[in-house]
C-alpha positions as CSV (number, residue, x, y, z in Angstrom):
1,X,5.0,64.5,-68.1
2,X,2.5,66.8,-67.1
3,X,1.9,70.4,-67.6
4,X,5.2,72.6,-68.6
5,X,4.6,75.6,-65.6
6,X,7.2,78.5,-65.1
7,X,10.1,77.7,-63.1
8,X,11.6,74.2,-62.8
9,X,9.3,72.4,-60.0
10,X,9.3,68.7,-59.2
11,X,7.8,67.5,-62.9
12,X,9.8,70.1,-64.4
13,X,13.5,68.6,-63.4
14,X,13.2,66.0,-65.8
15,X,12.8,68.6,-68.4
16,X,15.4,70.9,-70.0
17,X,19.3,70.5,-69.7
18,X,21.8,69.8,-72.2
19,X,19.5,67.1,-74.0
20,X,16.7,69.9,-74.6
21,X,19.2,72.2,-75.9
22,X,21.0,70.6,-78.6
23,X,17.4,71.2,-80.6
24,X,17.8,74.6,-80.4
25,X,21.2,74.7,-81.6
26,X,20.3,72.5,-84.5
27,X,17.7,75.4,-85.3
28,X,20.0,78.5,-84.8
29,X,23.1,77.0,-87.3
30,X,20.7,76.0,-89.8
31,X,18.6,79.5,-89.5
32,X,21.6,81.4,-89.4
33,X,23.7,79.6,-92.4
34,X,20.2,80.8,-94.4
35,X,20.6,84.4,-93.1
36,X,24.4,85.1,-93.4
37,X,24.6,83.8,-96.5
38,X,22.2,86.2,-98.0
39,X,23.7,89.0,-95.7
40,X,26.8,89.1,-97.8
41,X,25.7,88.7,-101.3
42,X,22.2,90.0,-101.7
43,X,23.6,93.0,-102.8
44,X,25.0,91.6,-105.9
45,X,21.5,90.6,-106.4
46,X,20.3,93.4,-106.4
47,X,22.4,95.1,-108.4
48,X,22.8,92.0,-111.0
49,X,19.6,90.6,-111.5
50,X,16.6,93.2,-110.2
51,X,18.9,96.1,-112.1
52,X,19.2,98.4,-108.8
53,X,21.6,101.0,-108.7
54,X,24.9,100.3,-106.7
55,X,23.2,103.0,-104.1
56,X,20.0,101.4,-103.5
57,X,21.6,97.6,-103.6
58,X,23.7,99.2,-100.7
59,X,20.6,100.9,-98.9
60,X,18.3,97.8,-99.4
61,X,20.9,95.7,-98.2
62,X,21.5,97.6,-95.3
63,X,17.5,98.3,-94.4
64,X,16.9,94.4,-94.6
65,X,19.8,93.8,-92.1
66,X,19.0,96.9,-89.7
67,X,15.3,95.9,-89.6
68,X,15.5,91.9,-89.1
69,X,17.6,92.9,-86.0
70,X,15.3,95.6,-85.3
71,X,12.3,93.3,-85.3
72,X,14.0,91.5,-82.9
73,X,11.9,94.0,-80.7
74,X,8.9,92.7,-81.9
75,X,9.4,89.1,-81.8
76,X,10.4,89.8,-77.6
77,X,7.2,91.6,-77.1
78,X,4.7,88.5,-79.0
79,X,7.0,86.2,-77.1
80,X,6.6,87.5,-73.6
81,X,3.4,89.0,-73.9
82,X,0.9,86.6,-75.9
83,X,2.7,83.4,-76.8
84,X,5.7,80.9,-75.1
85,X,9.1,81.1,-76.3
86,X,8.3,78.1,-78.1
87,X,5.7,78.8,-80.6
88,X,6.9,82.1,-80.9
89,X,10.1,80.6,-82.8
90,X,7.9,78.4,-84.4
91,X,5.7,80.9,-85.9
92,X,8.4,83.2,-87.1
93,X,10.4,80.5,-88.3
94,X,7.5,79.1,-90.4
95,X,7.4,83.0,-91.8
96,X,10.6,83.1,-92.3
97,X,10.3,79.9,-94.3
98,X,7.3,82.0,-96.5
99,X,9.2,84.9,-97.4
100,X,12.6,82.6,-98.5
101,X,9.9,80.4,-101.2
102,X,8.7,83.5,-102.6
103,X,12.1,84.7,-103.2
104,X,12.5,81.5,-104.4
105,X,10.1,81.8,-106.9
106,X,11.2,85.4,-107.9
107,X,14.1,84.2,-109.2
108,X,13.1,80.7,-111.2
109,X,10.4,82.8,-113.2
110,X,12.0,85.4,-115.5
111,X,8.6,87.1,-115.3
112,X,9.0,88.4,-111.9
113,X,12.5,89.5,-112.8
114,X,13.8,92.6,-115.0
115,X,15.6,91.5,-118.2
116,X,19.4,91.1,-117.2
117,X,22.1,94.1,-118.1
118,X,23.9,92.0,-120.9
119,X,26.4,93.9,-123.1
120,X,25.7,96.8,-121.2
121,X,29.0,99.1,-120.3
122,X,29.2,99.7,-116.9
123,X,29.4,103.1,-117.4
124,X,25.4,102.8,-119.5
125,X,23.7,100.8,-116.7
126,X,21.3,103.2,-116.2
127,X,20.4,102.0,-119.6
128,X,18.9,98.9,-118.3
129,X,15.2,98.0,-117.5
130,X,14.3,99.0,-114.1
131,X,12.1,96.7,-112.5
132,X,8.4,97.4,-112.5
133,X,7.0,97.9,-109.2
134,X,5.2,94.9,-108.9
135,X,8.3,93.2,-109.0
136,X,10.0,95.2,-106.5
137,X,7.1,94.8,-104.5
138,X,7.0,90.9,-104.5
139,X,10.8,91.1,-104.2
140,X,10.4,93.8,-100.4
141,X,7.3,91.6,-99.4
142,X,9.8,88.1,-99.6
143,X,12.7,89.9,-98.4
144,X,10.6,91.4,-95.6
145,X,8.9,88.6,-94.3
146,X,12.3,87.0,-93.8
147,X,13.6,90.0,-91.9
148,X,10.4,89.5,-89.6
149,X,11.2,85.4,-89.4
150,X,14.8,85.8,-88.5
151,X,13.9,88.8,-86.1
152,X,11.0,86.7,-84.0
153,X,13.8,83.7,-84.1
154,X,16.6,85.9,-82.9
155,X,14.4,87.2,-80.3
156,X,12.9,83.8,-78.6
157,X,15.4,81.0,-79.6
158,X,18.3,82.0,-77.2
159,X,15.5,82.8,-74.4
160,X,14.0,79.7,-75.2
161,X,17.5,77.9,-74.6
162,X,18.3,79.5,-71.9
163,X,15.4,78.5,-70.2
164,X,16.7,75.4,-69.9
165,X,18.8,75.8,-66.9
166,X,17.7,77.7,-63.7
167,X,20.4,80.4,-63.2
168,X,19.9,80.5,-59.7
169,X,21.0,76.8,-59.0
170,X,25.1,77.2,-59.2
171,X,25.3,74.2,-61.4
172,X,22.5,75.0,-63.9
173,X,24.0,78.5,-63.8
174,X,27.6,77.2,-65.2
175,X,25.4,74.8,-67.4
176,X,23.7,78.4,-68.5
177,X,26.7,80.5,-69.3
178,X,27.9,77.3,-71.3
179,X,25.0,77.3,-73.3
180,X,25.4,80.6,-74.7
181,X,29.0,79.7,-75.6
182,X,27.5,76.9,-77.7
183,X,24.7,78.6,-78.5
184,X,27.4,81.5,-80.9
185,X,29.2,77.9,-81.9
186,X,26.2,76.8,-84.1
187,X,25.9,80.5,-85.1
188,X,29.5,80.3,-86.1
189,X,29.3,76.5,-87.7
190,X,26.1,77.8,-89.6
191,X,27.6,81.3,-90.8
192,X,30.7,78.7,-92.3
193,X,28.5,77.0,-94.4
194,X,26.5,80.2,-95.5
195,X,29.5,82.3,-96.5
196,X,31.1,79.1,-98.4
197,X,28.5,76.6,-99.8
198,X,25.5,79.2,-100.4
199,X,27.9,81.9,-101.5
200,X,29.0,79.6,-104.0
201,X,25.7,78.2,-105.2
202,X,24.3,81.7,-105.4
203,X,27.6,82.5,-107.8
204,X,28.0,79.7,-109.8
205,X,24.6,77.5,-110.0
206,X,21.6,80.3,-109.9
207,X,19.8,82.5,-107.0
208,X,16.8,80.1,-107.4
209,X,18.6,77.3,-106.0
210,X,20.8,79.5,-103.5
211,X,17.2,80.6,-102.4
212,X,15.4,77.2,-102.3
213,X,18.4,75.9,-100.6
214,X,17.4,78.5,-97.7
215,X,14.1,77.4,-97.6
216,X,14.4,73.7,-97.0
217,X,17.1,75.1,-94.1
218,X,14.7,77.0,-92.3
219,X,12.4,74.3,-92.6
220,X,14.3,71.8,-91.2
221,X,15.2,74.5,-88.5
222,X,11.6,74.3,-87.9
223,X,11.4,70.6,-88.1
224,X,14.4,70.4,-85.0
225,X,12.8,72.2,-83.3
226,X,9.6,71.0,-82.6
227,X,11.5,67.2,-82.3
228,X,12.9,68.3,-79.1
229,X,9.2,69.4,-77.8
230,X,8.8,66.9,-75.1
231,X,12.2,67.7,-73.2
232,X,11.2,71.5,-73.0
233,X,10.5,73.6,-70.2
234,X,8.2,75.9,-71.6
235,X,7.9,79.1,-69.7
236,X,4.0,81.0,-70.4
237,X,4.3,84.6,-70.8
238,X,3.9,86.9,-67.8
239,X,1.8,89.3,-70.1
240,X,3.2,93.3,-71.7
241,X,6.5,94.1,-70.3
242,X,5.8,97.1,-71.8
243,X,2.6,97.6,-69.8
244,X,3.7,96.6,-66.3
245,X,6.6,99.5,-67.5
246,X,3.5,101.9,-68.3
247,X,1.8,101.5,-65.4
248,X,4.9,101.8,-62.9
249,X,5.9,105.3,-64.8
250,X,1.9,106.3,-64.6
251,X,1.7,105.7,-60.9
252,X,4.9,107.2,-59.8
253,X,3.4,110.2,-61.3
254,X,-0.1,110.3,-60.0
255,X,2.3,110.0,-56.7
256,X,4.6,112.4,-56.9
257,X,3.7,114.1,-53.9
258,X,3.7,111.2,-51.6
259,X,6.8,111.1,-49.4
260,X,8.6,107.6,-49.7
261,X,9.3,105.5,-46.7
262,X,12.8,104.9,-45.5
263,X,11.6,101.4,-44.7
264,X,11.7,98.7,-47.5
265,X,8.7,96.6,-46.0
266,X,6.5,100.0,-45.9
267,X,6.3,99.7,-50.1
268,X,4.4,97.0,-51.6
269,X,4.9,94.1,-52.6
270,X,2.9,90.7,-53.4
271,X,4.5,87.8,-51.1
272,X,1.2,85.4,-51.5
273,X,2.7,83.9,-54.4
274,X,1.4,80.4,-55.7
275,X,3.0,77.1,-53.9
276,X,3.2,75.0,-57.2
277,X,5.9,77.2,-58.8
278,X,8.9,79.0,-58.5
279,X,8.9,82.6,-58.9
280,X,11.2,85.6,-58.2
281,X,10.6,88.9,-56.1
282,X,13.5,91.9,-56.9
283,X,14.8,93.4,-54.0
284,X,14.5,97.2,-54.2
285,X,17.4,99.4,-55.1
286,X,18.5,102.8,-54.2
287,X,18.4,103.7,-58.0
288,X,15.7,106.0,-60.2
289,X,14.2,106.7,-56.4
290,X,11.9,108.9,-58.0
291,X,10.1,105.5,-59.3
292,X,9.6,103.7,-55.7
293,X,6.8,105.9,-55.2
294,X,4.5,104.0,-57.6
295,X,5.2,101.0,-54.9
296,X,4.3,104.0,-51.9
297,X,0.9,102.9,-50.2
298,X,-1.7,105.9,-49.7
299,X,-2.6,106.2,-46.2
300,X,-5.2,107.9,-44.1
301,X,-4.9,110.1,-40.8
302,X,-4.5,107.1,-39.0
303,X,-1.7,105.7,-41.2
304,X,-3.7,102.8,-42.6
305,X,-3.9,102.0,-46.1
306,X,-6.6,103.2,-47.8
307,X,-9.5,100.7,-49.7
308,X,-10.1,103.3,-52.6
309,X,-9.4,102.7,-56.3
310,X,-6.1,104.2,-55.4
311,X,-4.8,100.5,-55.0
312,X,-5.5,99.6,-58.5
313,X,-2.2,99.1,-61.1
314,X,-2.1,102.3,-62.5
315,X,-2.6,103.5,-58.7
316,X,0.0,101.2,-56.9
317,X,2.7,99.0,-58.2
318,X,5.1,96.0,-56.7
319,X,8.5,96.8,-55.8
320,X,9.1,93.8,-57.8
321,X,7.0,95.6,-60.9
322,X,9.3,99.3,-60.0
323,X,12.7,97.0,-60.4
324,X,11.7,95.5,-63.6
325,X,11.7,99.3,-64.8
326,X,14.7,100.4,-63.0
327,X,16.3,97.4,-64.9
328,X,15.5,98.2,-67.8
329,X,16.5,102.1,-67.8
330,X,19.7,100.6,-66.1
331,X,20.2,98.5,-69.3
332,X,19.8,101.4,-71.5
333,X,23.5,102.8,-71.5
334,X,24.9,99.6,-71.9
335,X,23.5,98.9,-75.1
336,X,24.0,102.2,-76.5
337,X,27.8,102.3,-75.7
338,X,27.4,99.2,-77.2
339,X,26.5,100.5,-80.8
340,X,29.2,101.9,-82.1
341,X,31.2,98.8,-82.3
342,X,28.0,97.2,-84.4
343,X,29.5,100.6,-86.9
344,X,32.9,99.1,-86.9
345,X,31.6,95.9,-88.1
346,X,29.7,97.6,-91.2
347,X,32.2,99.7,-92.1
348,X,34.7,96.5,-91.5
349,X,32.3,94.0,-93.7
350,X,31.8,96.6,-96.9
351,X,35.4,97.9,-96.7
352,X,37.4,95.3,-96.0
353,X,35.3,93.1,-99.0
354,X,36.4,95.8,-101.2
355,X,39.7,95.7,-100.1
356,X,39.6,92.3,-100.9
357,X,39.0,93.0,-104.6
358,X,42.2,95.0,-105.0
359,X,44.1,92.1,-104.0
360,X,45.2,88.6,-104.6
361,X,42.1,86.0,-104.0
362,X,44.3,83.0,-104.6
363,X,44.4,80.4,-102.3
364,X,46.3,77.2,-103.9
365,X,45.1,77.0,-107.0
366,X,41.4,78.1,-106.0
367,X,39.9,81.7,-106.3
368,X,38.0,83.0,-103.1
369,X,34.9,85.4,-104.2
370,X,35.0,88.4,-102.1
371,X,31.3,88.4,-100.4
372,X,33.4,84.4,-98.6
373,X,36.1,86.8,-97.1
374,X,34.3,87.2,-93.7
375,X,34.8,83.1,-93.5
376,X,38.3,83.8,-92.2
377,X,36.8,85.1,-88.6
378,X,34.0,82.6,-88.7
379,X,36.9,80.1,-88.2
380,X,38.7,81.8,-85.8
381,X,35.2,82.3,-83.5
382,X,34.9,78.3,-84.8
383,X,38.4,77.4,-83.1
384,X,38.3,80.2,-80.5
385,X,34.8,78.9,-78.6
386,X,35.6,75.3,-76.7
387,X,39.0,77.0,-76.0
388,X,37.0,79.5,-74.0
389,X,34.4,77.3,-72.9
390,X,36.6,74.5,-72.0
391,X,39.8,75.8,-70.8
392,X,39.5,79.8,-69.8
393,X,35.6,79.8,-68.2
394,X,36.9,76.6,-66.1
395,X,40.1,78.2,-64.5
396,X,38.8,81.3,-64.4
397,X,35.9,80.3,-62.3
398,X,38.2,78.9,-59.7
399,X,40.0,81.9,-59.1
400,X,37.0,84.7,-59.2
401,X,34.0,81.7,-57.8
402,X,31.9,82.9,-60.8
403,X,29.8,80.7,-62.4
404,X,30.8,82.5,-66.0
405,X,34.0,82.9,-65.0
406,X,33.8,86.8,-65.7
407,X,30.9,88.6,-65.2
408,X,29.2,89.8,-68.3
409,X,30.1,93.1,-68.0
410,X,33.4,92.4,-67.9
411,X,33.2,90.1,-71.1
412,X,31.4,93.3,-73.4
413,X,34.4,95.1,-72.0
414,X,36.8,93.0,-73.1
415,X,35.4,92.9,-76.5
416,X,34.8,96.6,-77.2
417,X,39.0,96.8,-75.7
418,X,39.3,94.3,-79.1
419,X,37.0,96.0,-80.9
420,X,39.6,99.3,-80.8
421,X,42.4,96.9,-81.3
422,X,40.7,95.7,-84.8
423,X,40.6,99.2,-86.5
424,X,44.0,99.9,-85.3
425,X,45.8,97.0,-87.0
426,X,43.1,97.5,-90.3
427,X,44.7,101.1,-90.2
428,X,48.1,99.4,-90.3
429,X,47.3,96.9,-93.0
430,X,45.5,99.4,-95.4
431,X,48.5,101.9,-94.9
432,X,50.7,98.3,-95.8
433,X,48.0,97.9,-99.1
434,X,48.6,101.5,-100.3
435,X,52.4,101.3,-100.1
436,X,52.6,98.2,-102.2
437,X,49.9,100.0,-104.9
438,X,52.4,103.3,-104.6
439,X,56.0,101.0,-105.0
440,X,54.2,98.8,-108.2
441,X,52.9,101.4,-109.9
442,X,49.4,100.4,-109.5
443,X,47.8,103.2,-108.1
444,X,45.3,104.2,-111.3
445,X,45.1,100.3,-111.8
446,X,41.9,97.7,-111.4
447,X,44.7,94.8,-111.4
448,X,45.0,92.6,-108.5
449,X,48.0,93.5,-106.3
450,X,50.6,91.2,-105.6
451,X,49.6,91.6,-101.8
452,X,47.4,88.3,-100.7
453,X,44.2,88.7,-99.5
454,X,44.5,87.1,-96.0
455,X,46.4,90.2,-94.5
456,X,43.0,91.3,-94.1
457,X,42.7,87.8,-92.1
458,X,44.2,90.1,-89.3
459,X,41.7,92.3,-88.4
460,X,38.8,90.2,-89.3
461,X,40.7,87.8,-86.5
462,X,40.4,89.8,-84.1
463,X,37.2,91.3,-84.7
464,X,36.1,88.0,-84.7
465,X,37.6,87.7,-81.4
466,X,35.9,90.3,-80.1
467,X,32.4,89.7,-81.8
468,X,32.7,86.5,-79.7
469,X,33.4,88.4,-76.3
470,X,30.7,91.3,-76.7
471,X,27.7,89.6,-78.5
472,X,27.7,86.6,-76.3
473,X,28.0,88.4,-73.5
474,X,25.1,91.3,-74.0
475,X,23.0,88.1,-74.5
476,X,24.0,86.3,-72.0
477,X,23.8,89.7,-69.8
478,X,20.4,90.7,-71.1
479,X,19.1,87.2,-70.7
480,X,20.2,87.4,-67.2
481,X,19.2,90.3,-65.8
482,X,16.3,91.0,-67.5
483,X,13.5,89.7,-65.1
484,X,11.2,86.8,-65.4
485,X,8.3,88.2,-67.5
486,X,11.0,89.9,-70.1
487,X,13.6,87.7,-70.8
488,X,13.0,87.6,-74.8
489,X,12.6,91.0,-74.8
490,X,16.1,91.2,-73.3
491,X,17.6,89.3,-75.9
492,X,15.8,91.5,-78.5
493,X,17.3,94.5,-76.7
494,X,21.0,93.0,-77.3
495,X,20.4,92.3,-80.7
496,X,18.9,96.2,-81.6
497,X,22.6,97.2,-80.5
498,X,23.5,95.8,-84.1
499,X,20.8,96.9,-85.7
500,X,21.3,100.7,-84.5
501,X,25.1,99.9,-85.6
502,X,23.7,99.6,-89.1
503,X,21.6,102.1,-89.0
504,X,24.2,104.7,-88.8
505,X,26.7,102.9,-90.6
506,X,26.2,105.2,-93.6
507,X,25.6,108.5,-92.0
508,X,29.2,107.7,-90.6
509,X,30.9,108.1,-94.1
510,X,28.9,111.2,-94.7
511,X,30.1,112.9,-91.8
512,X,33.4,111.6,-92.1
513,X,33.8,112.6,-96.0
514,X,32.5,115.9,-95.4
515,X,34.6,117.1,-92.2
516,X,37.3,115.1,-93.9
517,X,37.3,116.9,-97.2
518,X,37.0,113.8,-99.1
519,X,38.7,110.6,-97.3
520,X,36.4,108.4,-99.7
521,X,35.1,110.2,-101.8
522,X,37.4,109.2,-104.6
523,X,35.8,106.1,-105.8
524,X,39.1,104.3,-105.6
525,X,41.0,102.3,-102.3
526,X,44.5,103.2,-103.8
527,X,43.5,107.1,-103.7
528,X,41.2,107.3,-100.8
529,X,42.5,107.3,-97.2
530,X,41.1,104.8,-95.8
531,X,43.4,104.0,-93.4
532,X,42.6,107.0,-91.8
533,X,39.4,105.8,-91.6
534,X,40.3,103.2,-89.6
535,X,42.3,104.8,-87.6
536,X,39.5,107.3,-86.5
537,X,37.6,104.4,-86.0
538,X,40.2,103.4,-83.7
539,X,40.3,106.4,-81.9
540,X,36.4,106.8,-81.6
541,X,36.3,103.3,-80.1
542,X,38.6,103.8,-77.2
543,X,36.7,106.9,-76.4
544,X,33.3,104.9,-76.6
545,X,35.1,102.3,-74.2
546,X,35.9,105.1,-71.7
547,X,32.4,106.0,-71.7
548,X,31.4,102.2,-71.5
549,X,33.5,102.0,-68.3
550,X,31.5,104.7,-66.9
551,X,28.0,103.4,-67.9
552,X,29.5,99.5,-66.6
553,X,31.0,100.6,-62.9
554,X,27.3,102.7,-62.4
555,X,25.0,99.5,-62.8
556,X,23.9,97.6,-60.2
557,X,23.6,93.7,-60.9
558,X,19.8,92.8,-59.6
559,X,19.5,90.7,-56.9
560,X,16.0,88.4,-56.2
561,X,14.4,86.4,-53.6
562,X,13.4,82.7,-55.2
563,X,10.5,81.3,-53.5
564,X,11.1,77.5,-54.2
565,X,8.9,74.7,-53.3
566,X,10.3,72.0,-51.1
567,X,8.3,68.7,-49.8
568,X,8.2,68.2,-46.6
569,X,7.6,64.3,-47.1
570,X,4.1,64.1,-45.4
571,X,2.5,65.3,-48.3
572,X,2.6,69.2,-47.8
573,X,4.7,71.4,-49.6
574,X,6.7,74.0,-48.1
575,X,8.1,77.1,-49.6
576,X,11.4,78.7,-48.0
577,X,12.6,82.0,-49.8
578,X,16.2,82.5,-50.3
579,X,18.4,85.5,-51.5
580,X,19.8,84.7,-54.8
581,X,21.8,87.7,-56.1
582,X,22.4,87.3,-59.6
């Protein structure tokens, strides 16, 4: 088939498509199934078998989940910098495979393990061994190494999809914004199985299995993927982002005095681009002006450009180089008005799962363990994704003529307007809770109410909803807008949005007991006011969407001319550039 070059030439149109991608699905429900799982319920392993206190299971927990989305960041820069999307997902699932078999083997040999808390009080547990150091070092160097796997995965995996349809052909662009619907359906199919099957395995038949079980998925992930090799189109990296971002801040400064011209064709700009592959040039914007002058020529008296080592990249940029920057500080406030929804969904997964413990877990005949709660908007995502793809992106696109259907922006919006909507109604349902503690007496209690659990099905709907409109479409936005040589890094960017949401998850309930005088500080749902909580929550998100509205109407979509390769039919190719706004 030839060699796999950047951009889809004349070899490369038998590549990629629908065929290629069904590979990388395979990879991201199996991946994911692992990783969700062990989301939810680690902290009970922590707690139960390496005898952590109920603090640090909750501050391990949430370090490993900030920091595998953080690394996310990493994973971009390896992928676009040193090695294709590809291999990179390769590599870091094959780590990811590493750190699940020594957890693995942490918890089949007792050795590595503290003795267990039996016929301990729980009152006395600080009675119980600790574990050594070694073993909580073996234990952060496993759980670790996954957090780096899954990070370098979610990082180049999507990319690595997407690159499978040219988003500036109007068909491949439909195809495109398809793929990303499917892409969150094996997320969704593979979360299903984690919260259910894992969860249960990990309860009922031993973390050594629940673990192993998570190592032969991830390397089967693995095994997917490189099947679907040969239908590829591999994209090589363009080299640092992070440089070319470097030298265009470094050269606007060493320019600073240099007047910038009014017209666009006096900046520069590399046209001789090679003839055996598409490539993309940004058209400069009137944004971050300040910036243009590391694409401002030096000129003598005459007004010719000068020869000197002024010329050189820290000297003189491309106005395709300047946009990439501009892009990227355009992205900025979208992500971060972005973050505190990512908050709502920590507060919504540890609350609402303790919510679930003060009620009724019955479901004919069969008792559902809290830490499988969150399976309830994993089906609604499940249902809620080839109604979107199928029927809404379809009828929409004939009435707006967008490929998507919306634009992303649009679809983020939507989601954090959801998002808002979610709290509110967990408000309502946590004031409906409290009442039916108050009218049975049950306040003081640990008894279940007589209040079933799937009124928190409410709120975890239509988070669920919304978890479906805003992380889909930041990736599918990132992905999209992020230029050629930084599309992982993109994706990575969407992803910290969570990872930042974790982060400051806990600092929330500091600041909000504190001010509050105590909301939940009481140790007990039936006393604290958690519905406040939510309803705060509520509040803060409509007043982060307001601020999202302003960030979303101020950026500019980027607009490219692709330089395609056509044959002329006498053997000579020639290469017309079109404007392709995006």
């Amino acid at each position: 088939m030839g060699i796999c070059r950047d951009g889809p030439d004349r070899q490369e149109k038998k590549l990629g498509g629908n065929r290629a991608v069904l590979f990388v699905y395979a990879m991201e429900g199996l991946e994911n199934m692992a990783f969700v799982s062990n989301a939810l319920s680690l902290v009970t392993y922590f707690y139960g078998y390496m005898n952590f206190s109920l603090t640090k299971s909750a501050t391990s927990l949430t370090n490993f989940m900030a920091f595998s989305f953080l690394l996310a960041l990493f994973g971009g820069f390896i992928s676009d910098t040193f090695l294709s999307r590809f291999k990179t997902a390769v590599l870091f699932g094959c780590i990811e495979v590493l750190g699940y078999g020594l957890l693995t083997v942490q918890a089949h040999f007792h050795q590595l393990t503290p003795v267990p808390c039996k016929g301990v009080a729980p009152d006395q547990t600080n009675q119980c061994e600790s574990a050594t150091g070694s073993q909580e070092a073996f234990l952060m160097v496993g759980l670790y190494l996954v957090a780096l796997g899954t990070g370098g995965i979610k990082a180049s995996l999507p990319s690595l999809g997407a690159d499978q349809f040219d988003q500036n052909d109007p068909k491949e662009a439909a195809q495109l914004s398809s793929f990303f619907n499917w892409f969150l359906f094996s997320l969704t199919s593979g979360s299903i199985f984690g919260v259910t099957f894992l969860v249960w395995i990990s309860t009922n038949q031993g973390w050594d299995l629940s673990f192993g079980v998570c190592t032969l998925a991830v390397f089967f992930a693995v095994v997917f993927l490189c099947m679907g090799k040969s239908l590829y189109r591999i994209h090589l990296p363009k080299g640092s982002p992070l440089l070319r971002i470097a030298q265009v801040f470094v050269a606007a400064i060493r320019n600073r005095h240099l007047p910038v011209p009014q017209m666009i064709d006096e900046l520069h700009e590399n046209h001789d681009r090679d003839t055996g592959k598409q490539d993309e040039i940004l058209k400069r914007t009137d944004q971050f002006r300040f910036l243009d002058r590391a694409a401002t020529v030096r000129t003598n008296m005459n007004g010719a450009s000068t020869s000197t080592n002024s010329t050189g990249p820290w000297n003189l940029c491309t106005v395709t180089q300047v946009e990439e920057t501009k892009i990227l500080l355009r992205m900025l406030p979208i992500i971060l008005s972005t973050v505190f929804m990512n908050t709502c969904l920590a507060q919504l997964q540890t609350f609402t799962i303790q919510q679930s413990t003060t009620m009724d877990t019955n479901l004919l005949g069969f008792h559902i363990p809290g830490p499988s709660i969150p399976v309830i908007p994993l089906l609604f995502i499940f249902v809620l994704v080839p109604l979107y793809d199928r029927i809404f992106v379809p009828i929409a696109r004939k009435i707006t003529g967008i490929p998507t259907g919306i634009r992303h922006l649009q679809r983020i919006g939507v989601g954090l307007v959801l998002s808002a909507i979610s709290m509110a109604v967990a408000g309502v349902v946590e004031t409906h809770r409290k009442s039916v503690a108050i009218k049975h007496n049950m306040v003081n209690s640990t008894d279940p109410l007589p209040m079933s659990v799937f009124w928190l099905g409410f709120q975890f709907a239509i988070f669920g909803a919304a978890d479906m409109f805003t992380l889909i479409g930041l990736l599918e936005f990132f992905y999209s807008e992020s230029s050629a040589g930084m599309k992982s890094m993109g994706t990575a960017i969407s992803w910290s949005s969570v990872a930042i949401g974790f982060f400051i998850s806990s600092a929330t309930v500091e600041i909000v007991n504190k001010v509050s005088g105590g909301w939940l500080a009481s140790n007990n749902l039936n006393r604290d006011k958690l519905n406040y909580f939510y309803w705060l929550l509520a509040g803060l998100s409509v007043a982060n969407f307001g601020l999202y509205l302003i960030c979303s109407s101020w950026y500019k979509y980027k607009t490219v001319e692709v330089k395609r390769v056509e044959n002329s039919g006498d053997g000579d190719d020639k290469g017309k550039i079109t404007l392709v706004e995006v």
